[in-house]
C-alpha positions, 0 to 999 in steps of 0.5 A: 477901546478904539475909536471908529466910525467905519461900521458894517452894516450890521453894526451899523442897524444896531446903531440905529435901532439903538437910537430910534429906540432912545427917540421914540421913547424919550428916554436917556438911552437906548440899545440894541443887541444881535445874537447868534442867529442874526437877531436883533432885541432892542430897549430903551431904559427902564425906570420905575419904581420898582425897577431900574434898568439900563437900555443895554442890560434891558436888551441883553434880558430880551434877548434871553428871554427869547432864547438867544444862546450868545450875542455877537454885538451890541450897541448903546445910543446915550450921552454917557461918557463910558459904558457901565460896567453892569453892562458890560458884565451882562454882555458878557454873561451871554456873549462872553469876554470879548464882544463888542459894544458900541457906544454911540452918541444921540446923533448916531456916531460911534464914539468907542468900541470897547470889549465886554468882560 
């Protein structure tokens, strides 16, 4: 895990699309991934009745479900203290061991940068 607030640009629109997510919908979290391609898939968190999902395993199953082949970063808005582990495992199924997700807090700042895997 390492600390930064210093994001690329690209990181840092996945940032914000996380977050706008999470404000639009109310919900407790948002996410967003890039794949391949340069393409962002973004999604709040899911709660029905029949079906719970967070926001980044809800973004990684957009990005699937619309071809992406890898993902080459992701980020979750929440005031969770940690990334879930199911999470982190989804990421890694289609980014692989190593890609990064940033977990951000409600404000936009970027507390950790952990790797999926």
């Amino acid at each position: 895990m390492s600390e930064s607030n210093e994001l690329d640009p690209e990181d840092r629109k996945i940032v914000t699309l996380a977050r706008s997510a999470r404000a639009r919908n109310g919900v407790p979290e948002g996410a967003a991934v890039r794949d391949e391609t340069g393409r962002t898939y973004v999604a709040g968190s899911v709660s029905l009745a029949s079906l719970e999902l967070s926001a980044l395993r809800a973004a990684v199953a957009m990005a699937v479900a619309s071809g992406a082949q890898s993902l080459e970063a992701a980020a979750v808005v929440s005031l969770a203290e940690g990334v879930a582990a199911e999470d982190l495992a989804a990421v890694a199924d289609l980014g692989g061991a190593g890609t990064p997700v940033l977990l951000a807090s409600p404000d936009g700042v970027v507390r950790v940068t952990v790797s999926a895997g």
